[in-house]
matplotlib code that plots the C-alpha trace (Angstrom):
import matplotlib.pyplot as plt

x = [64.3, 64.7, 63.0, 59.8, 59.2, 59.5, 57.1, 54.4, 54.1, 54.0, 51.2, 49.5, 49.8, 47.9, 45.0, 44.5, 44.5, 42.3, 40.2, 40.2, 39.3, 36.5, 34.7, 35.3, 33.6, 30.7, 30.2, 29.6, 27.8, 24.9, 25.3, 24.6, 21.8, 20.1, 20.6, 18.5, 15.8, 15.7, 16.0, 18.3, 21.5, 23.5, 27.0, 28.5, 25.7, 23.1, 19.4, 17.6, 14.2, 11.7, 11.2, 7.8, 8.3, 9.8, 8.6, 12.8, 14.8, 17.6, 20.2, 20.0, 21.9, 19.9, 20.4, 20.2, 16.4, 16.3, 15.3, 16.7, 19.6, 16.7, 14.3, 12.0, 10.1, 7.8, 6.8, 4.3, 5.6, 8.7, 6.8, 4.9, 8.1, 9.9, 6.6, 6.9, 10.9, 9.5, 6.9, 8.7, 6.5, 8.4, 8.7, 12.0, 14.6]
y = [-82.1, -84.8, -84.3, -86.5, -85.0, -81.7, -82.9, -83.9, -81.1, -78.6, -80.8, -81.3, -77.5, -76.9, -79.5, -77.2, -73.6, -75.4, -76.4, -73.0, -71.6, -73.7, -73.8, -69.6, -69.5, -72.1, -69.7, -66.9, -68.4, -69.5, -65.9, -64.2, -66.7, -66.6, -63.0, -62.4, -64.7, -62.5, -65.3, -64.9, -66.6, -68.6, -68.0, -70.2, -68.3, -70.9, -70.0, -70.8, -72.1, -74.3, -77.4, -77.9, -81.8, -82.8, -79.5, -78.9, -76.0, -76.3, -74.3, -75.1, -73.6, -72.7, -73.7, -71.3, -70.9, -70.4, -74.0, -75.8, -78.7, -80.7, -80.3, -83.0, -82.1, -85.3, -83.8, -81.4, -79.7, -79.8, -77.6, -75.5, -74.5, -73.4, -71.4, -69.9, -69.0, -67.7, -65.6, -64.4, -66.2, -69.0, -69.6, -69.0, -68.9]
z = [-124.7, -127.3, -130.6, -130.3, -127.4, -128.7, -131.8, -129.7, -127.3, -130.2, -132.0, -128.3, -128.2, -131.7, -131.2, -128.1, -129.7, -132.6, -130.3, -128.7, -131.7, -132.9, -129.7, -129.7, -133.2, -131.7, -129.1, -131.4, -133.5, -131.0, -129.0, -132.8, -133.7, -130.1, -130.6, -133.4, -131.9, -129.3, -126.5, -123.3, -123.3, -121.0, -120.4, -124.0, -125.7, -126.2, -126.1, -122.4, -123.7, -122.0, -124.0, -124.9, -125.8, -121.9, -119.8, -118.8, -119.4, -121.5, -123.0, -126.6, -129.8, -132.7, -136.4, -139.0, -139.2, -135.4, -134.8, -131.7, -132.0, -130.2, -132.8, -134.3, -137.4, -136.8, -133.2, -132.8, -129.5, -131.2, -134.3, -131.5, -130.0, -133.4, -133.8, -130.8, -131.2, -134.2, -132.9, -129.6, -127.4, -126.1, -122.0, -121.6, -118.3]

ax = plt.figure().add_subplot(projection="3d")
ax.plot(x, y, z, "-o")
ax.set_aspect("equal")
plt.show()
């Protein structure tokens, strides 16, 4: 194996374990936060809510003050749902 080739497959071979890792910390991250919110989770660890705003389910992670990634502060289901999150009401699947 000649040298370039050996230079890119070991930098090929970090971008993959880096990007290992950061999806692994994602992961966590939205498991923890869904976690606390008390919402079910589906298999990456994103919340399974209902969305208010289009009536679908999705699987969405949650910020730091348990909003959705979705979320629109200039919507009122969008408000409703965080409220709900919030109060443990929220339709979830």
């Amino acid at each position: 194996m000649d040298q370039g080739r050996l230079h890119r497959f070991l930098r090929t071979t970090v971008r993959s374990a880096s990007q290992q890792v950061e999806a692994a910390k994602r992961a966590y991250s939205d498991a923890k936060r869904s976690a606390l919110a008390d919402l079910p989770q589906d298999e990456a660890g994103r919340a399974r809510i209902v969305c208010r705003r289009y009536a679908e389910r999705r699987a969405v992670s949650l910020d730091e003050q348990a909003r959705p990634t979705c979320f629109d502060a200039d919507h009122q289901d969008c408000r409703g749902c965080v409220e709900d999150i919030r109060e443990g009401t929220v339709e979830t699947w």
